[in-house]
N, C-alpha and C positions, 0 to 999 in steps of 0.2 A: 061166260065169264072168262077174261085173261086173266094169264099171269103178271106176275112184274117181279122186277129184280131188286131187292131191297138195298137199302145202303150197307148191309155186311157182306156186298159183295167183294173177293179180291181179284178180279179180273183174269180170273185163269184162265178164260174163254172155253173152256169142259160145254157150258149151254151150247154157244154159237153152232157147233160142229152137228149137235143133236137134234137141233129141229130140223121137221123137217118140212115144215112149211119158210124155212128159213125167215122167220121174224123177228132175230135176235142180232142186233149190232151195235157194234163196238163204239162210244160217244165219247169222248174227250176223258177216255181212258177206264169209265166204266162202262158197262154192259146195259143195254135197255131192251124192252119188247116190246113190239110195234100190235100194243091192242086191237088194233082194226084186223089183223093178220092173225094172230094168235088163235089158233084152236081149242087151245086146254086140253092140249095131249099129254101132260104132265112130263114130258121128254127131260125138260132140262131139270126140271126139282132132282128126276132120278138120276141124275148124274152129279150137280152141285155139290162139294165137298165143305162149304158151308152152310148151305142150306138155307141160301139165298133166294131162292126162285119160289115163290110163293102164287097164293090162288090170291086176285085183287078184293 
């Protein structure tokens, strides 16, 4: 199972840096994960300062 970034994301990019499969990029100003890539390392939930990174 991947994550995903829900819509209460504020783009502070905190995720992007932390994975480290790097699956997490920047889309027209919010953040998305590239499910096929995604491990469910739980990386970015723990850093997300709203608690946008979720299990799908």
């Amino acid at each position: 199972m991947a994550h995903v970034i829900t819509e209460d994301c504020i783009s502070c990019g905190a995720c992007e840096s932390e994975c480290p499969v790097e699956c997490i990029k920047e889309a027209d100003g919010k953040y998305v994960i590239d499910k096929e890539v995604c491990t469910d390392c739980e990386a970015c939930a723990g850093v997300c300062p709203v608690d946008a990174c979720k299990p799908e």
